[in-house]
N, C-alpha and C positions, 0 to 999 in steps of 0.2 A: 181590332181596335183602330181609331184613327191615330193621325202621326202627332195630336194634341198629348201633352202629357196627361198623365189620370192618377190619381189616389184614391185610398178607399171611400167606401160610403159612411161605413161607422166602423168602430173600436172593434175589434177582437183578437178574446183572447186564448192563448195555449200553455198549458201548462203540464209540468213535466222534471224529468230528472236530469241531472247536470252529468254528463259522463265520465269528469276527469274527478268531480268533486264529490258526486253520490246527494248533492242537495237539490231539494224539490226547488223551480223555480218556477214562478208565471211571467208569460211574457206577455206585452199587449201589443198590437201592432194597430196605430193609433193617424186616422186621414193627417195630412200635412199640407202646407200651402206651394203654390208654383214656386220652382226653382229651389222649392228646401232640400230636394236630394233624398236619403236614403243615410238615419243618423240611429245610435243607440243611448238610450241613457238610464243609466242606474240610479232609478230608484230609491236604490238602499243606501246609495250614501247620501253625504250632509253636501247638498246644495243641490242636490240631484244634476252631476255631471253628465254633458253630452259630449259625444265621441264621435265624428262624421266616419263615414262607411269610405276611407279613403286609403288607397296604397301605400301612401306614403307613412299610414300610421301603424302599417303591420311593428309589431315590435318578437312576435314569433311566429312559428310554423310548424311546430313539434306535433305533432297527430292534430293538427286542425290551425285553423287561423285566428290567432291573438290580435284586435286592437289594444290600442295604447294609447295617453294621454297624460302625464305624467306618472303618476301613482296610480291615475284609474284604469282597467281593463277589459276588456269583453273577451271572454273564449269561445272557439268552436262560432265561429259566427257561416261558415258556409253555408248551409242546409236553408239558412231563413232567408239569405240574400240571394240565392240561386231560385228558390220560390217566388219572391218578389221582385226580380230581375226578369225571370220568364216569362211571368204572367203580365208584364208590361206595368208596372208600376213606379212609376217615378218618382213619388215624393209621400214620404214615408220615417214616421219616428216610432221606432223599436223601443217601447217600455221594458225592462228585464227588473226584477228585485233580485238578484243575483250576482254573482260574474260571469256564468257558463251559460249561452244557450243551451234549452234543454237535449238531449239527442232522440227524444221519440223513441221511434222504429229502424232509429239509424239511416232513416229516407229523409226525402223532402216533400213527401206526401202531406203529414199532417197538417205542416204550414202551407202549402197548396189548396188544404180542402180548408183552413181557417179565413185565407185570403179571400178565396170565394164564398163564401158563407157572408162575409163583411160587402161584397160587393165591390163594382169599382166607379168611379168620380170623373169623367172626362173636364179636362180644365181649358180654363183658356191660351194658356201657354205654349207656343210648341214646341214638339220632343226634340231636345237637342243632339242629334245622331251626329257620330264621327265614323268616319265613311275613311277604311281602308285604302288608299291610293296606290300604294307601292309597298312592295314586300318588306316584312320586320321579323328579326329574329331573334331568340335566345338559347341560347345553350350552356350547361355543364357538365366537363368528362366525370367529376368527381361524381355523378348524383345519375349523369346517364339523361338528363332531361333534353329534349330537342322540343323548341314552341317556334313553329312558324306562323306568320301571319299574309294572308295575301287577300287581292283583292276578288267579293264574291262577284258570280256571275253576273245575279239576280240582284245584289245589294243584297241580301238576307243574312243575317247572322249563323253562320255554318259551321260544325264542328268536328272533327273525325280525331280518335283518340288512338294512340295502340300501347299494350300493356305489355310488358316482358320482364318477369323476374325472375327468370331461370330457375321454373322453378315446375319439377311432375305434373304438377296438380294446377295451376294457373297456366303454368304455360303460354303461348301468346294470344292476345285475344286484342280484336280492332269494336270499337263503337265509334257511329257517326250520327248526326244531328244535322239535317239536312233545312229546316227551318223548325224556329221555334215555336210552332207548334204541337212539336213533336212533344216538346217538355212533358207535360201533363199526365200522358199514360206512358211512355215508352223510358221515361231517364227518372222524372221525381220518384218513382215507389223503388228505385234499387239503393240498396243498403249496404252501407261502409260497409268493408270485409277487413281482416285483422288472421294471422297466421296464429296459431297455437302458441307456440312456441314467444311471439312478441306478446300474448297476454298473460302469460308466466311474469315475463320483465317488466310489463307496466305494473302488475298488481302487484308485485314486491316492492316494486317502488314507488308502492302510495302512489299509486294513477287506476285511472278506470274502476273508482269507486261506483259509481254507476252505471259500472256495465253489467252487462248481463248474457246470456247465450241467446234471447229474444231478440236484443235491439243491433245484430250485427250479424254478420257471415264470420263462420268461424273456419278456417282450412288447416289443412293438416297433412304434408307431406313427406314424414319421418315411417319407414316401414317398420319403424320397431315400437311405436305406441302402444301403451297396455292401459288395460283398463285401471290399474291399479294410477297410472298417469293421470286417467282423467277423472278419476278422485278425485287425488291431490290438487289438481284444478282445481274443480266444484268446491274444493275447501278453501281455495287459496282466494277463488273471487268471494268468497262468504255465501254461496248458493249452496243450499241442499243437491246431492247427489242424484240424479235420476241415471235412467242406463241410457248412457250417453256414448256416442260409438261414430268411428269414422268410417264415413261410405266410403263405396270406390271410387268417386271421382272427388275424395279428398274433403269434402262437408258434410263437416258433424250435424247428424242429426238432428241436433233441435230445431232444425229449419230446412225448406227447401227454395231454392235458386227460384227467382221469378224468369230469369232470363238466361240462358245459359252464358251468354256474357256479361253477367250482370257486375263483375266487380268493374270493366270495363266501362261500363253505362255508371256507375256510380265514382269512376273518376273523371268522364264527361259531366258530372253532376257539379262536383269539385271546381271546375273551372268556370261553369259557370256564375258560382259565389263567389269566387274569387277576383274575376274578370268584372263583378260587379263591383269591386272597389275602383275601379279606373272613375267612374262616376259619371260617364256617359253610355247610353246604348250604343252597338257597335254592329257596323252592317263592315263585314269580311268575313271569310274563312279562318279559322285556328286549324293548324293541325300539329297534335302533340303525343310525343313518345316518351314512355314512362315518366308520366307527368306527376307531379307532388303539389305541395302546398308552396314552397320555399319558390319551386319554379314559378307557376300560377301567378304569384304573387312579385317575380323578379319581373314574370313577363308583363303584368299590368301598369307595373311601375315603368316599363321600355314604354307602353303605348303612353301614359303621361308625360314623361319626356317626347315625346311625338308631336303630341297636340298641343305640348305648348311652344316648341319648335313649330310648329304652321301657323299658331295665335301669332309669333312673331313675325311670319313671312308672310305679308299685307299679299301675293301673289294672286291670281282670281286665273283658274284655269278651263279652259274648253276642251272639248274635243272635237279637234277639226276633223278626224277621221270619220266622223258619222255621215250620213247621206244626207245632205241641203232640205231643207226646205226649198227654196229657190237657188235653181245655178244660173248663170251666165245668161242663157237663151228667156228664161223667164224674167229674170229682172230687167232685161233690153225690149221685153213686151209691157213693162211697167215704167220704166223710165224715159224721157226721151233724151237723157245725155247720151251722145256717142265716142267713140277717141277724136280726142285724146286725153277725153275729159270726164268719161263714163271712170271710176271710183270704189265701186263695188263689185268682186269676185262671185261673193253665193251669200245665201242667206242662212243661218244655221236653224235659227230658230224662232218663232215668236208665238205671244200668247194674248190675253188681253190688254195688256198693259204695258209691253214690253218687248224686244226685238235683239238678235243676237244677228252681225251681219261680218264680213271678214275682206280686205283689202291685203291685195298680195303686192308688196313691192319690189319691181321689179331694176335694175337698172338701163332697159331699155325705153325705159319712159322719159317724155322729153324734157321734163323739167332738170333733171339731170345734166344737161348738158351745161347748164349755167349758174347752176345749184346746186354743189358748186365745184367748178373744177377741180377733177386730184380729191376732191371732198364731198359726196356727194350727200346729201340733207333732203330730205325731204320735207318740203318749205308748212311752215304752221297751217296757212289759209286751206292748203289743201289736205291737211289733215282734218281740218275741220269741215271745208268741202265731202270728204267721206262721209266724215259722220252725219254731215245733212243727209246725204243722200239714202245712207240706211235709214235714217226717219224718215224721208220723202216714201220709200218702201211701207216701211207701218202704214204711212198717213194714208197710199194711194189703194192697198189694200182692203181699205173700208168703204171703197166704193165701187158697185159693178162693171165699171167700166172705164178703168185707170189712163188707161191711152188717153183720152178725151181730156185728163189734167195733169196740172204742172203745180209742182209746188214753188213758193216764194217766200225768199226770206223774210222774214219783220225784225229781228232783232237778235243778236245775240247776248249773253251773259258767264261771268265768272271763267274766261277762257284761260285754260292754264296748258302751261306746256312743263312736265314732267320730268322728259327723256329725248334724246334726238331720234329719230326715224331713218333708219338706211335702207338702199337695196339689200335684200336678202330678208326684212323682216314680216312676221307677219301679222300688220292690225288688227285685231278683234274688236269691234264697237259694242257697246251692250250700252241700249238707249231705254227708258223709261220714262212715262205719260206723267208729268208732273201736276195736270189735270188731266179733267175728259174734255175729251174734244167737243168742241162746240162753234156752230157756224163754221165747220172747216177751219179753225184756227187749232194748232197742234203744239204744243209746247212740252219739250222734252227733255230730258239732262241726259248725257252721255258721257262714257269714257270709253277711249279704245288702249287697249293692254300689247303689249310686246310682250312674248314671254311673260305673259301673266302678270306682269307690271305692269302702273298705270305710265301712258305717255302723253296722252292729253285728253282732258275736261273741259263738258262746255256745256251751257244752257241755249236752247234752242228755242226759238218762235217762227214759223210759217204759218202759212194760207193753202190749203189749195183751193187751186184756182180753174174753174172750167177753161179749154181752149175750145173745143170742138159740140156741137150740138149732138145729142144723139142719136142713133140712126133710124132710129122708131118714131123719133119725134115727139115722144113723152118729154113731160115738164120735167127740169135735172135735179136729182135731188140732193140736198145739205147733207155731207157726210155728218155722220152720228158717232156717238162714242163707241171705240174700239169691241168689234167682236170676233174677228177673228181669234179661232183656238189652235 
């Protein structure tokens, strides 16, 4: 898919039984427009309330993830949001006549094979990614949960799980999720698993009306099990008795392991529904140990706190460690400023429309000496001087044979000064074609950033201007709009 947001093509629907309530429910998962998000609404009450797919409205986590909205509810919502999260779907209304999404096959398959059946909508909007910078974490001793978050190599959404509940028959087992691609065949088809012994206590206590020995992994690591036990089971969940019987590696027979770390891959499944309530895509690494619902969902609420702590920090950051586009010796074969008046260090980056350049300030340089003593500032004019000059770069760049011109100012616009400049800092400029160039006239706006803060803005107009005839003696030609890539 592209980095545009998508939605479905048409309505469909899945229909099915509610696992904690034993009620048939349909759900429709119905196209939506840019920037709606990923919302649920019931149907079945009076007004037919909507409920956004957001962390903040977890109100439980007791064997699945509960939203909340006053009085209204949604249960078990993972399974649908982990489908429609993987499969790159942005914007998306969840129709239910129910309160419980249904549980299927206890996978994320069947919402998988309905999402694509419906098809997908490429939109005009683009996908709003939050892009992991710097490591986040969460922990509880009570619960055993460890979620780290760091940043991926590749930007790709990454995930690696480890399971430990001391226990014979699970014992430890690691899934990883190397990119989401993987979702589809390798994590959607594994299915929630549940110990014996906790489907005893849900189903005495009125839960898991609609479970079943089908729609789940059932384990079993008590050595003294008798059949006479898993009777009473089969009566307790209201199923007829079949001969029902625990393997040696602890799973009861009515089913076999697709994966042999499958309950593993189905709490990588987990998080990924979960993580879908944050309410943006997410390019990092997760890596988590005995991870839950309660955790999943403390941890998605950490990443909102996050994002909206950077919403407030206006900062705009580079990486100067990357390798230049242009250093030192190339920009001196494009420029003809020399010292003590040459301004530009390297160039980081440019594309069509726009140029990333960097000024290291030094206190060897001579303006220093009278600007100003005991005080040293780095005077406005020549700040803005830089920043001409990295656009002089863009500008001299679009033509074959740069030496040969000189760029000239015409005018400046909106020059503000932010922050003061000292030795020791480092300017970043990121300038921008506010038309296309035409006739050699280039008009730009810039700022250049301290520590990712703005320090000065300015609107820019030159020319460039031939000095030198060409050596061919070919007629010179009128620089044209921006194509360097």
């Amino acid at each position: 898919m592209s980095d545009n947001q998508h939605t479905l093509k048409q309505e469909t629907v899945v229909k099915g039984v509610g696992l904690h309530t034993g009620e048939t429910v349909t759900i429709t998962l119905c196209p939506a427009p840019e920037g709606h998000g990923l919302k649920f609404q019931r149907t079945d009450l009076e007004g037919q309330p909507v409920i956004d797919a957001d962390a903040d409205l977890v109100v439980s986590t007791a064997r699945g993830t509960t939203l909340g909205k006053g009085d209204v509810k949604v249960n078990t919502t993972e399974h649908v949001l982990a489908a429609l999260y993987a499969l790159g779907v942005d914007n998306c209304l969840i129709k239910l006549d129910g309160a419980e999404v249904p549980i299927m096959d206890g996978s994320a398959s069947p919402f998988v094979e309905a999402i694509e059946k419906a098809g997908f909508k490429e939109q005009d909007a683009v996908r709003n990614w939050w892009v992991l910078k710097e490591p986040i974490w969460f922990e509880t001793e009570e619960r055993g949960t460890e979620m780290l978050g760091v940043p991926a190599p590749g930007g790709e959404f990454r995930l690696t799980v480890m399971v430990d509940y001391n226990s014979p028959v699970l014992g430890t087992q690691h899934a990883s999720m190397y990119n989401i691609g993987e979702f589809q065949t390798e994590i959607a088809p594994c299915r929630t698993f549940v110990f014996l012994r906790e489907v005893e206590q849900l189903a005495k206590a009125g839960l898991i009306k609609g479970g079943d020995l089908d729609n789940a992994i059932v384990l079993e690591d008590r050595e003294d099990i008798t059949k006479d036990d898993l009777k009473a089971l089969a009566k307790t969940i209201g199923r007829a008795y079949q001969d029902v019987e625990v393997r040696r590696n602890g799973v009861l027979n009515t089913t076999d392991l697709k994966f042999l770390n499958e309950p593993a891959r189905h709490k990588l499944l987990d998080i990924i529904g979960d993580l879908a309530l944050v309410g943006r895509p997410i390019k990092g690494h997760i890596l988590a140990a005995r991870p839950g619902h309660f955790g999943n969902t403390t941890f998605a609420k950490r990443i909102k706190d996050r994002i909206r702590e950077e919403e407030k920090d206006q900062r705009v950051f580079f990486d100067l460690t990357k390798e230049p586009l242009y250093d030192i010796n190339a920009i001196t074969k494009m420029l003809p400023h020399r010292y003590p008046f040459l301004l530009v260090d390297k160039v980081l980056s440019m594309d069509k429309t726009s140029i990333v350049g960097v000024k290291n300030v030094t206190m060897n340089e001579p303006q220093f000496t009278g600007h100003f003593p005991d005080n040293p500032v780095m005077p406005g004019v020549l700040q803005v001087e830089a920043m001409a000059q990295v656009g002089g770069i863009f500008a001299l760049s679009q033509v074959p044979d740069p030496e040969n011109y000189t760029t000239y100012f015409l005018k400046t616009d909106g020059v503000r000064y932010r922050r003061k400049v000292i030795p020791g800092d480092t300017l970043v400029f990121r300038l921008e074609l506010i038309t296309p160039i035409r006739r050699g006239i280039v008009h730009m706006k810039g700022v250049g950033y301290v520590n990712g803060q703005p320090a000065v803005e300015a609107e820019m107009m030159a020319q460039i201007a031939r000095d030198k005839a060409p050596a061919d003696g070919k007629k010179p030609e009128t620089p044209k709009a921006a194509t360097h890539a």
